[in-house]
C-alpha positions as CSV (number, residue, x, y, z in Angstrom):
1,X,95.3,151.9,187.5
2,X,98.6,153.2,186.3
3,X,98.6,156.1,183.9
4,X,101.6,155.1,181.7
5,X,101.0,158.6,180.1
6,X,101.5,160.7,182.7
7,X,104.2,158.3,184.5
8,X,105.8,159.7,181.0
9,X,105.1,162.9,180.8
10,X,106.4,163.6,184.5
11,X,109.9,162.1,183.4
12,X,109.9,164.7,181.2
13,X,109.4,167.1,183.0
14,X,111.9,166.3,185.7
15,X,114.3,165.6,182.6
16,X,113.8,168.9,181.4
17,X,114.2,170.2,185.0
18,X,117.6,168.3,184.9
19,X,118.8,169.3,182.0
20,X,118.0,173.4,183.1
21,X,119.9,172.6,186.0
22,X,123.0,171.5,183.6
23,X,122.4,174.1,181.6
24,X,123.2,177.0,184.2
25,X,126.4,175.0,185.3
26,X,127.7,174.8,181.5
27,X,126.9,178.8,181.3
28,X,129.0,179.5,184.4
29,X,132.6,177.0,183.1
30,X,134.0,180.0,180.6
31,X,133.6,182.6,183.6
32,X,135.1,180.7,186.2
33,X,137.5,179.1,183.9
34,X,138.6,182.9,182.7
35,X,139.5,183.4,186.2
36,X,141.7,180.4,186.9
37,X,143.8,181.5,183.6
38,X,144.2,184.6,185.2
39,X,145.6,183.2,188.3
40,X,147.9,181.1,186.2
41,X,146.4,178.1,185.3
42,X,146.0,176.7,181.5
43,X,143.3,175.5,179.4
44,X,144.9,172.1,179.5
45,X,145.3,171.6,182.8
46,X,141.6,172.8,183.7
47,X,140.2,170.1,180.9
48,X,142.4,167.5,182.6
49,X,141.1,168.4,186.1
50,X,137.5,168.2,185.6
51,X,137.5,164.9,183.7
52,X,139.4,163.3,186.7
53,X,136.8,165.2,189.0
54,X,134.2,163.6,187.5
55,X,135.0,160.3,187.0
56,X,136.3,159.9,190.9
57,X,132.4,161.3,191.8
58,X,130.9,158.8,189.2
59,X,133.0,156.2,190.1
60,X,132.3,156.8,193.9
61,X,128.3,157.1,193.1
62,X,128.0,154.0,191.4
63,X,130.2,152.2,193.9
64,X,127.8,153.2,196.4
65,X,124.6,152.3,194.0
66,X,126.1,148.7,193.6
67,X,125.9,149.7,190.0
68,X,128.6,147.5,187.4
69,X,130.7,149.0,185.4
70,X,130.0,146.8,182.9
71,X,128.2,147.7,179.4
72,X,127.1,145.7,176.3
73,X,129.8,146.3,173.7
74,X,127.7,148.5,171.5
75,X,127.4,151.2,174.5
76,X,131.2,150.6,175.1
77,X,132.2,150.9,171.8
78,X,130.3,154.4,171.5
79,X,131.8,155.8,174.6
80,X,135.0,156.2,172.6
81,X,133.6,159.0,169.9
82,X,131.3,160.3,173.1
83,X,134.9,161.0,174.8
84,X,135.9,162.3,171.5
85,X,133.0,164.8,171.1
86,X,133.6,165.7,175.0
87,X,136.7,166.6,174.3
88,X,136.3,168.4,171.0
89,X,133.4,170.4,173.8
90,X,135.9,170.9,176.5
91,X,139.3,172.2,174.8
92,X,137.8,174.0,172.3
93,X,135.2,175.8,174.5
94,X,137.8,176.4,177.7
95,X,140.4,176.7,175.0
96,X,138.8,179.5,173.2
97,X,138.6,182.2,175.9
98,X,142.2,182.3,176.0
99,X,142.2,184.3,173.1
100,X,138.6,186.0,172.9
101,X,136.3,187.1,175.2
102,X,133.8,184.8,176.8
103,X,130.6,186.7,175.6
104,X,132.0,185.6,171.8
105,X,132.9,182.1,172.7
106,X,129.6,181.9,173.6
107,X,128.1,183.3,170.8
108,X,130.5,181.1,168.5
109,X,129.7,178.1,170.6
110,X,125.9,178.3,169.7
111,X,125.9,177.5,166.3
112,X,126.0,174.1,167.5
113,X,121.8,173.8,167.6
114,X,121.7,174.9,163.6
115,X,124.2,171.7,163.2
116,X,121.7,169.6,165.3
117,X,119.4,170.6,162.8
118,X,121.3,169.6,159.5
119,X,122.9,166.9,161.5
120,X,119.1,165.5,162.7
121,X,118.0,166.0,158.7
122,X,121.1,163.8,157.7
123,X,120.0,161.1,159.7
124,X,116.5,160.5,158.7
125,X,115.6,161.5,162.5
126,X,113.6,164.8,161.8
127,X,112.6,166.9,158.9
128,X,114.1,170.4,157.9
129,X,111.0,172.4,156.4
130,X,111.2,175.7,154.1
131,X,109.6,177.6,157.4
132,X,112.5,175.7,159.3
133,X,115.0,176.6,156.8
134,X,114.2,180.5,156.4
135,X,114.4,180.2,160.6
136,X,118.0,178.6,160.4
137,X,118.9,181.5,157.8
138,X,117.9,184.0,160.1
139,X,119.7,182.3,163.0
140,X,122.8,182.9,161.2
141,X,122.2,186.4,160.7
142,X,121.3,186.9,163.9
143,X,125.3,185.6,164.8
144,X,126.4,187.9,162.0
145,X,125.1,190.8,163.6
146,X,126.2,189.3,167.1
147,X,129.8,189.1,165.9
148,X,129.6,192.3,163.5
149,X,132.1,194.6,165.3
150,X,134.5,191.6,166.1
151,X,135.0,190.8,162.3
152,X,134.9,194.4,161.1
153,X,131.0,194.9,160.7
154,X,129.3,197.8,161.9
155,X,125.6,197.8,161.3
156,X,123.8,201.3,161.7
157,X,121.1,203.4,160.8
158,X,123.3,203.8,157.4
159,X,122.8,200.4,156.2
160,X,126.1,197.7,156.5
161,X,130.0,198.9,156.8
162,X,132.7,196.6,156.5
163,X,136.1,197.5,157.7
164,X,138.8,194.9,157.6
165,X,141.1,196.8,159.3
166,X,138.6,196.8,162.4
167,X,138.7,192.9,162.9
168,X,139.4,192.1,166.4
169,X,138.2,188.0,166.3
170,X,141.3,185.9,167.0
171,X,141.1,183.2,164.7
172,X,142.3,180.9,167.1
173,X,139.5,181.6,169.3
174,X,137.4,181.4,166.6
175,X,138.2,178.4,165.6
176,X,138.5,176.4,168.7
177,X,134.8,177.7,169.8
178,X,133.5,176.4,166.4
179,X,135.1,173.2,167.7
180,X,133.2,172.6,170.7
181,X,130.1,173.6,168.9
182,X,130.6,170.9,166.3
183,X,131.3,168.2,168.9
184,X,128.3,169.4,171.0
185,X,126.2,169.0,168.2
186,X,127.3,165.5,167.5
187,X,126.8,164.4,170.9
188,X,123.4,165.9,171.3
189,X,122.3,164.2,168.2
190,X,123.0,161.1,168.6
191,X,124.5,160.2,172.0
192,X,120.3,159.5,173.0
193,X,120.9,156.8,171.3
194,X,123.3,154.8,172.9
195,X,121.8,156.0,176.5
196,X,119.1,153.4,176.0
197,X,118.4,150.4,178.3
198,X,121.6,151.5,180.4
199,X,122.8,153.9,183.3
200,X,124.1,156.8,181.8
201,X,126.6,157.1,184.9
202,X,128.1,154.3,183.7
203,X,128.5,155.7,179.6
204,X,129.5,159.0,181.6
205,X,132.0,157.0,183.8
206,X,134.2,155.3,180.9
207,X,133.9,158.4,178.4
208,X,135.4,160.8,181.2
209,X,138.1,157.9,181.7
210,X,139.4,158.0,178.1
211,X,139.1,161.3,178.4
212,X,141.5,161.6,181.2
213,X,143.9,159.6,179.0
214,X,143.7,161.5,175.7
215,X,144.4,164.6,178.0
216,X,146.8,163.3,179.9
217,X,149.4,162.3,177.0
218,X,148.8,166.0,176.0
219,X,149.3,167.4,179.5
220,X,152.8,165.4,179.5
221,X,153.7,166.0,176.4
222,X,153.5,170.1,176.5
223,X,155.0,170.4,179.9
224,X,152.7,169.0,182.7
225,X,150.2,170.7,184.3
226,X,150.2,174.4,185.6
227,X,148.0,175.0,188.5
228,X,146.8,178.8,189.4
229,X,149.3,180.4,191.7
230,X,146.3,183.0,193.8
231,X,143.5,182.5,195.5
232,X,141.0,183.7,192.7
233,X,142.8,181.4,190.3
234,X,141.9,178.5,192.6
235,X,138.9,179.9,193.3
236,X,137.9,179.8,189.6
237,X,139.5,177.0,188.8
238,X,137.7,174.8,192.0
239,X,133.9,176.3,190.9
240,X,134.8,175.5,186.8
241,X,135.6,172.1,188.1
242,X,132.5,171.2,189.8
243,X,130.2,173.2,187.5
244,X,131.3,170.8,184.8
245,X,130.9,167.7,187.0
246,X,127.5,168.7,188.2
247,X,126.4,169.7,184.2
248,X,127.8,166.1,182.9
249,X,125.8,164.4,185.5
250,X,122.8,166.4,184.5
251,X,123.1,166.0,180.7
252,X,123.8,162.5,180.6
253,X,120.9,161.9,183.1
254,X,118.3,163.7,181.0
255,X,119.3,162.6,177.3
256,X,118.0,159.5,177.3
257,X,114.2,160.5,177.7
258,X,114.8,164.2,175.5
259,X,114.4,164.3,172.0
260,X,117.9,166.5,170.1
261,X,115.2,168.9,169.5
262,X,114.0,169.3,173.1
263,X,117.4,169.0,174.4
264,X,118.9,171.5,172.2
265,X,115.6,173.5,173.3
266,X,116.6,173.5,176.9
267,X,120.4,174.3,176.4
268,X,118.7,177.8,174.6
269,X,119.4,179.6,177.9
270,X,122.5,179.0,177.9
271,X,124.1,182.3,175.8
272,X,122.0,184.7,177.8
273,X,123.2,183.1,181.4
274,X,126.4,183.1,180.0
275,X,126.6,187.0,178.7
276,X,125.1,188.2,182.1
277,X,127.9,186.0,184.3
278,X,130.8,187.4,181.9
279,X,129.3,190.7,182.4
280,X,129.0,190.5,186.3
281,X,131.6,188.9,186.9
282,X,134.1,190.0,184.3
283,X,133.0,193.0,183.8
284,X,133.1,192.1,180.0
285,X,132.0,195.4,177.7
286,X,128.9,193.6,175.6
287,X,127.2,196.2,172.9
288,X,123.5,196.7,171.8
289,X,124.2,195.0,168.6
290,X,125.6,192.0,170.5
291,X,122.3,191.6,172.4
292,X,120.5,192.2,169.8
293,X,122.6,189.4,167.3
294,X,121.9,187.5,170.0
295,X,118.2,187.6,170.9
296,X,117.8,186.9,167.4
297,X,119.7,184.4,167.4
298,X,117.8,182.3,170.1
299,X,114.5,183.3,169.2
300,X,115.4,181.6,165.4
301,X,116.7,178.7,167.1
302,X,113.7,178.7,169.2
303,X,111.0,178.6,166.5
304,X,113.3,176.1,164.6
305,X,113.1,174.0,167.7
306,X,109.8,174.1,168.0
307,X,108.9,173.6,164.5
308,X,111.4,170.2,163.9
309,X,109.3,169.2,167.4
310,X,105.7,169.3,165.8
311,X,107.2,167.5,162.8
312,X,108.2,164.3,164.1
């Protein structure tokens, strides 16, 4: 007889598989993409690339399947705000490490699970507890300490020393990083939700289409598109391409059986890969206290994860 079960729980599993798989691509974009700028490329340009990329490999994929393009008008209708959120993700995130470094883009970017959390809450769709609210605290302290130096905190044996005068954080990096966290967090919430009874290839497909022409007015309208003039530059700017094609294909592939929670569970790997390929790569100085902001960090998020899990 059919175990309907275990015929579950091994989806899982694979999905989770998946999504591990899209994580590492995500972690190695900033790197690659840090590279292309170098060789002359912009962020805008780069965005507009790897949408087209991935719509022409979706496009050719589902050709191939005999798969339609064709979606109920609910799952249409949500591919717009997807394509919103995607893009809110890419510019901000590729955006950002044109003015900070990648190892504090990344940090910056993954504030996005504690907004899954109060995001999840909002919704009715899982339950933020005292336990998981004292774990949420403690994740933001742990990016406190993470950023400390960058904002003018030095924490030491002496206790906590601000200095404003030591503040080194761009704002505009900042900022845009705290943009792609938000529209991560949105997507992750509730894009599960309109993956549903469908092929997420095809939801992928048309998102990464509007995308294309969102980014495209703003390619034209701030001078067209600047490709990377060496051979690093391309090289980076090929493997930031494809890293983002292969993670959208994962992501969109695995949502629809994860829970937010277990998703943003997954994508918890993602800082760490991301620090060590800015470090090797780069060469990108990273300090004790950032480690240690962000081990904390993760291990809040963790628990938190874990906790919302058991309560639903």
């Amino acid at each position: 007889m059919n175990d309907p079960t275990g015929q579950a729980g091994r989806q899982r599993w694979v999905a989770l598989g998946v999504l591990l798989i899209g994580t590492a691509f995500v972690s190695l974009i900033t790197t690659f993409a840090s590279l292309a700028y170098v060789g002359g490329a912009t962020p805008m340009t780069l965005v507009w690339s790897r949408f087209t990329g991935l719509v022409i490999v979706l496009g050719l994929l589902l050709r191939l399947s005999g798969v339609s393009f064709r979606l109920p008008r609910r799952n249409m209708r949500a591919t717009v705000w997807i394509a919103i959120c995607l893009l809110m993700m890419s510019v901000g995130y590729l955006g950002s490490v044109a003015y900070i470094k990648v190892s504090l883009a990344v940090i910056l970017l993954y504030t996005y699970p504690l907004l899954v959390a109060v995001f999840a809450a909002l919704a009715g769709r899982e339950r933020i507890s005292l336990l998981r609210a004292v774990l949420l605290i403690l994740a933001f302290a742990g990016l406190v300490i993470a950023l400390g130096r960058d904002i003018g905190l030095a924490i030491g044996p002496g206790g906590i020393l601000f200095d404003a005068g030591a503040i080194t954080l761009d704002w505009r990096g900042a900022a845009l990083a705290l943009m792609a966290s938000l529209g991560v967090a949105v997507f992750v919430t509730f894009g599960g939700a309109y993956l549903n009874d469908v092929d997420s290839r095809v939801v992928n497909f048309w998102a990464n289409l509007w995308l294309i022409l969102m980014v495209g007015v703003g390619v034209a309208a701030f001078g067209g598109l600047a490709l990377p003039a060496t051979g690093l530059g391309w090289a980076g700017y090929a493997a930031a391409t494809l890293c983002y094609v292969a993670a959208m294909v994962c992501w969109f592939g695995s949502m629809k059986t994860l829970s937010p929670t277990e998703t943003a569970m997954t994508l918890n790997l993602e800082p760490a890969i991301s620090l060590v390929a800015a470090t090797v790569i780069l060469s990108e100085a990273t300090s004790t206290q950032q480690w240690i902001g962000t081990t904390i960090l993760l291990i809040a998020i963790i628990f938190s994860s874990v906790t919302g899990a058991r309560q639903k």
